[in-house]
C-alpha positions in Angstrom: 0.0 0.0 0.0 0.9 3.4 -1.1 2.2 5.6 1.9 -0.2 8.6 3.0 2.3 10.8 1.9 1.8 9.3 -1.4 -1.9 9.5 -1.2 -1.8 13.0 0.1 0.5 14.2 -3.1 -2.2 12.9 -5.5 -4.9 15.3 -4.2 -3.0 18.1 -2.7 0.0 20.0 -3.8 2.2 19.2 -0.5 5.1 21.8 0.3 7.9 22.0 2.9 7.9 24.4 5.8 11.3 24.3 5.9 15.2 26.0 4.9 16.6 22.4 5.6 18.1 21.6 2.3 18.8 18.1 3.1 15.4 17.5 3.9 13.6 19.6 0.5 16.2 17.2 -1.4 14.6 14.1 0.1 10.9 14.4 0.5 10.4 16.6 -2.9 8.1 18.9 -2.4 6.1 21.4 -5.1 7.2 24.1 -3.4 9.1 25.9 -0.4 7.7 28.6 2.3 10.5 30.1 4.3 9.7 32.8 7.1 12.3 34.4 8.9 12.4 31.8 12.0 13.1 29.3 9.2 16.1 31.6 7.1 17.5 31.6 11.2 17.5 28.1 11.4 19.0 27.6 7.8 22.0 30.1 8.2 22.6 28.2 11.5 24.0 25.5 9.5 27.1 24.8 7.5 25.3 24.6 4.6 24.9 28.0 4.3 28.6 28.9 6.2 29.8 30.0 2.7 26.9 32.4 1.9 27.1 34.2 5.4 30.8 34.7 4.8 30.0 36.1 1.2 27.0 38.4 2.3 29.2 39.6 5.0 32.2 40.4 2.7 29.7 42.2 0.5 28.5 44.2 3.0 31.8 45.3 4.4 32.4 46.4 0.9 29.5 48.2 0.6 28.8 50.0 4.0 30.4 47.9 7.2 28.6 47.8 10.5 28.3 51.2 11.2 25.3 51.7 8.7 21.5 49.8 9.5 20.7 50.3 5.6 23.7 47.7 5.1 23.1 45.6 7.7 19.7 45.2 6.7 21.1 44.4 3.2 23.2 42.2 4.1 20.4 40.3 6.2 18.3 40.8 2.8 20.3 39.6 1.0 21.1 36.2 3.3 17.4 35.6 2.6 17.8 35.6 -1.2 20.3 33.4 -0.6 18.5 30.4 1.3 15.2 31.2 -1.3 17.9 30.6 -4.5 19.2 27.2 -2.8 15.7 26.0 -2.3 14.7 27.2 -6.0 17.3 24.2 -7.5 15.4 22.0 -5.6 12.4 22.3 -6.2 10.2 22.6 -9.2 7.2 25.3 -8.4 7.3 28.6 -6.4 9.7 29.8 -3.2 8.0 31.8 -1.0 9.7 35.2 0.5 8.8 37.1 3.3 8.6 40.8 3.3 10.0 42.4 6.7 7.2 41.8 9.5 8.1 45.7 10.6 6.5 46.5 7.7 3.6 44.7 8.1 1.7 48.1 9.0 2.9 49.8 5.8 1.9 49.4 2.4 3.9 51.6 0.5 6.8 50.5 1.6 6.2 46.4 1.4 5.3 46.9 -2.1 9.1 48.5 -2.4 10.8 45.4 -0.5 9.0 43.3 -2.8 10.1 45.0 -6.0 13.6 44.7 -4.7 12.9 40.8 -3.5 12.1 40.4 -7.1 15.0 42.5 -8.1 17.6 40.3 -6.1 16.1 37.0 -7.1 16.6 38.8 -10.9 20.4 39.0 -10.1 20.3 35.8 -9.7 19.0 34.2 -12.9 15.8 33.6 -10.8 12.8 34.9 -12.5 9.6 35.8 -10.3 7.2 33.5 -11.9 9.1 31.2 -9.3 8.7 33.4 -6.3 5.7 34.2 -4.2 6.3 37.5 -2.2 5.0 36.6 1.4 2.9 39.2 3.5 1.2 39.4 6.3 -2.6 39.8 6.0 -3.0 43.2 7.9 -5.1 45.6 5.7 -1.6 47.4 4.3 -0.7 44.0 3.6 -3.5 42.6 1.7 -3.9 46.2 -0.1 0.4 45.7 -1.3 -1.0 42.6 -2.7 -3.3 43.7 -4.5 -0.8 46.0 -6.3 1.7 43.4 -7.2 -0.7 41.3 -8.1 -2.0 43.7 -10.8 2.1 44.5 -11.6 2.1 40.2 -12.4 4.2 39.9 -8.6 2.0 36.9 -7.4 1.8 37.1 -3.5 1.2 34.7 -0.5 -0.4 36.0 2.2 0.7 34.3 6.0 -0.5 34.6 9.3 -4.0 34.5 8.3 -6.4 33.5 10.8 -9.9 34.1 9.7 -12.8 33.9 7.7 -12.5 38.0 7.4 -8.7 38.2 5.9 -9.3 35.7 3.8 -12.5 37.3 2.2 -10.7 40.5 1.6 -8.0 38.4 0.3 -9.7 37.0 -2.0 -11.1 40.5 -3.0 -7.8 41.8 -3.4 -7.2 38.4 -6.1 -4.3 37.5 -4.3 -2.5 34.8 -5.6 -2.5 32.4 -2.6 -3.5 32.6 1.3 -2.0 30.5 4.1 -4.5 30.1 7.0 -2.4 28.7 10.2 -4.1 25.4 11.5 -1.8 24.8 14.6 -2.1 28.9 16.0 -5.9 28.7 15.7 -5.5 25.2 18.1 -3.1 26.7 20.3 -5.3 29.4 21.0 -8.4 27.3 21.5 -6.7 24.5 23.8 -5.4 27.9 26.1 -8.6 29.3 26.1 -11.2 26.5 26.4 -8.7 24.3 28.4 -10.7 21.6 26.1 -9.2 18.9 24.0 -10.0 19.0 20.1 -10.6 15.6 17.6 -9.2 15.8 13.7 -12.6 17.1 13.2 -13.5 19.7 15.9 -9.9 21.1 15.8 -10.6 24.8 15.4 -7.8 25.5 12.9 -9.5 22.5 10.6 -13.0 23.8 10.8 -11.5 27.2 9.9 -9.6 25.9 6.9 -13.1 23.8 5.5 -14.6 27.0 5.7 -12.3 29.1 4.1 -12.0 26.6 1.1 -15.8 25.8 1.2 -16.2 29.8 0.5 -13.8 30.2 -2.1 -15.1 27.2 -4.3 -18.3 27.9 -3.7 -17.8 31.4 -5.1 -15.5 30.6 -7.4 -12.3 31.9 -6.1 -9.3 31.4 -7.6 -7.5 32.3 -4.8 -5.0 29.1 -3.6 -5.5 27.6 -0.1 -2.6 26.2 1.4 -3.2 25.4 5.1 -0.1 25.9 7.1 1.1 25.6 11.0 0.8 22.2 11.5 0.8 20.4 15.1 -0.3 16.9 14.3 -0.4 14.6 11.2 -4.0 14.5 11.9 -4.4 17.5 11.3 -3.4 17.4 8.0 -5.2 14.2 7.3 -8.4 16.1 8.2 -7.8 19.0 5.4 -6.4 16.4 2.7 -8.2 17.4 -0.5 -7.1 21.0 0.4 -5.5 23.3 -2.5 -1.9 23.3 -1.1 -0.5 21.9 2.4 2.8 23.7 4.0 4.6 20.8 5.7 7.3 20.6 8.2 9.7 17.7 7.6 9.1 15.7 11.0 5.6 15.7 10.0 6.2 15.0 6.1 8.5 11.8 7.5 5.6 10.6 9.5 3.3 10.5 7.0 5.6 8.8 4.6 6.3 6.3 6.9 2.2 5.6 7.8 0.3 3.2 6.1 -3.7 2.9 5.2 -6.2 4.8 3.6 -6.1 8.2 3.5 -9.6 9.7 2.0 -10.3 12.9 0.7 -12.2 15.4 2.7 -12.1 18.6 0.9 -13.3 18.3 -2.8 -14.4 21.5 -4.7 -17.2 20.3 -6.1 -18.4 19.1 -2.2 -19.5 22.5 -1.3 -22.7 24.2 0.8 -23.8 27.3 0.2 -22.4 30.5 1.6 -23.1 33.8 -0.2 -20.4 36.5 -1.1 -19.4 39.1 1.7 -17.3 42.2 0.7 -14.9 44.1 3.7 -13.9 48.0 3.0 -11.1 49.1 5.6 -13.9 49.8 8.0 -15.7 46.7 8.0 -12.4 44.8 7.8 -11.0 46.1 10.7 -14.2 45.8 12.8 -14.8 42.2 11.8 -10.9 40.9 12.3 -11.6 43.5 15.9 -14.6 40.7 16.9 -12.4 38.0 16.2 -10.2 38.0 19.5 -8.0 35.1 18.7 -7.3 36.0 14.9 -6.6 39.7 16.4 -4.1 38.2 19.0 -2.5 35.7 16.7 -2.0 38.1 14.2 -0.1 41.1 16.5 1.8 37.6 18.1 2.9 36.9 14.4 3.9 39.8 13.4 5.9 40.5 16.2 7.4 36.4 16.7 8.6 37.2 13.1 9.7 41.0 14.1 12.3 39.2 16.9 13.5 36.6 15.0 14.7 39.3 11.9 15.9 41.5 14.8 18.1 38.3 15.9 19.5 38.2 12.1 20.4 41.5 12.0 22.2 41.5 15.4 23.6 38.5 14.4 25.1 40.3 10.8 25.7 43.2 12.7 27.7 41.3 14.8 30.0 39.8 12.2 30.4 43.3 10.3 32.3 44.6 13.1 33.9 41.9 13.7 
């Protein structure tokens, strides 16, 4: 019997949550998502000893340490360089995060994207094999919108309701990534309750995300991320795209029996069309306490951990 890896590839696009190289070369994923706890964890190892010495040598050319424009570059530019490995490894997109302190600021995401793009240019990388990563605040979901119509497709992260992903899908963003295992976390805490494959909080939000979009006839790509247990992911297979971490990709390639299909999109129910201005947007992700604290907790977990990479550049700049 096929593994349920297997079975999971041959209704859902599965991607790695990871920088590990080692690990994108043996499970093969579609595609990559990197964040910048994962660039952290991939330019911890000696993999990527070679790069850090180059992006450091370049910066020292270009500024040294005295300067936060180059160190910022430099830690920009260490980013590129895990996103390029994983782009020889796999076949579809890379996804690229724009800085979380810009997360409240659309004008200037849409410029770190343009120079994301640029970098990955340098390269020999075109953009049809990047997805510029945003959070999905209102000045993120309205950059979006602006690359999208420039042909910059985006993926829009730390998504945790039905409200961001309605606007996202008004804003024809390319693909959203709603976080199963946040929405759980924050249930377990609050309830103190235990959760099945099928009550799980983060999996009822995922169905009904996807059950809106199909039903609607959204393009839009759902790719549920933030993963805690392979059941979880069992519970969603079916869905668009999965974002995978490697521990949980090996156990899945490693269980046996039948996986079946529980999102399909012509299984939907009806739900009618909502539309969000700024206003409404703001109010409804406002109700939503746990989206409203998972996002800010996001935003600023991914805040600290590029802070960390640009001490740690800093560091080796005046060195």
């Amino acid at each position: 019997m096929t593994s349920k890896l297997e079975q999971l590839r041959a209704m859902t696009t599965v991607v790695a949550d990871t920088g590990d190289i080692e690990a994108v070369a043996r499970l093969k994923p579609v595609d990559c998502t990197t964040n910048p706890t994962i660039v952290l964890k991939a330019l911890g190892t000696e993999m990527f000893a070679d790069a850090f010495e180059e992006a450091i040598k370049w910066g020292k050319a270009k500024g040294g340490a005295s300067s936060e424009a180059t160190i910022a570059a430099v830690a920009d530019r260490l980013a590129i360089s895990v996103g390029a490995a994983l782009t020889k490894l796999v076949p579809g997109r890379v996804s690229t995060e724009v800085d979380a302190d810009l997360s409240f600021d659309t004008e200037a995401s849409i410029a770190k994207a343009h120079a994301i793009i640029a970098a990955y240019k340098e390269r020999g990388i075109e953009r049809d094999r990047i997805l510029i990563k945003l959070a999905s605040t209102w000045e993120g979901i309205r950059a979006a919108e602006v690359l999208q119509k420039e042909g910059i497709d985006c993926n829009l992260t730390l998504l945790f309701s039905k409200a961001q992903a309605v606007a996202c899908a008004e804003a024809k963003v390319f693909l959203i990534s709603p976080f199963v295992g946040r929405i759980l976390d924050w249930y377990k805490k609050s309830t103190g309750e235990d959760y099945t494959s099928e009550t799980d909080p983060g999996v009822v939000s995922v169905r009904s995300i996807y059950n809106y979009y199909k039903v609607n006839g959204i393009e839009t790509i759902v790719m549920g991320a933030s993963f805690r247990n392979a059941g979880e992911i069992e519970a969603l297979a079916g869905c668009d795209r999965l974002t995978i971490s490697p521990a949980l990709l090996d156990e899945l390639d490693k269980a046996e029996g039948d996986l079946p299909r529980k999102l399909s999109p012509t299984s939907t129910t009806p739900d009618p069309w909502v539309s969000y201005d700024e206003k409404a947007f703001r109010w409804a992700l406002n109700e939503d306490a746990m989206a409203t604290e998972k996002l800010s907790e996001g935003i600023r977990s991914f805040a600290k951990d590029l802070a960390t990479l640009r001490g740690m550049v800093a560091k080796k700049l005046s060195a």
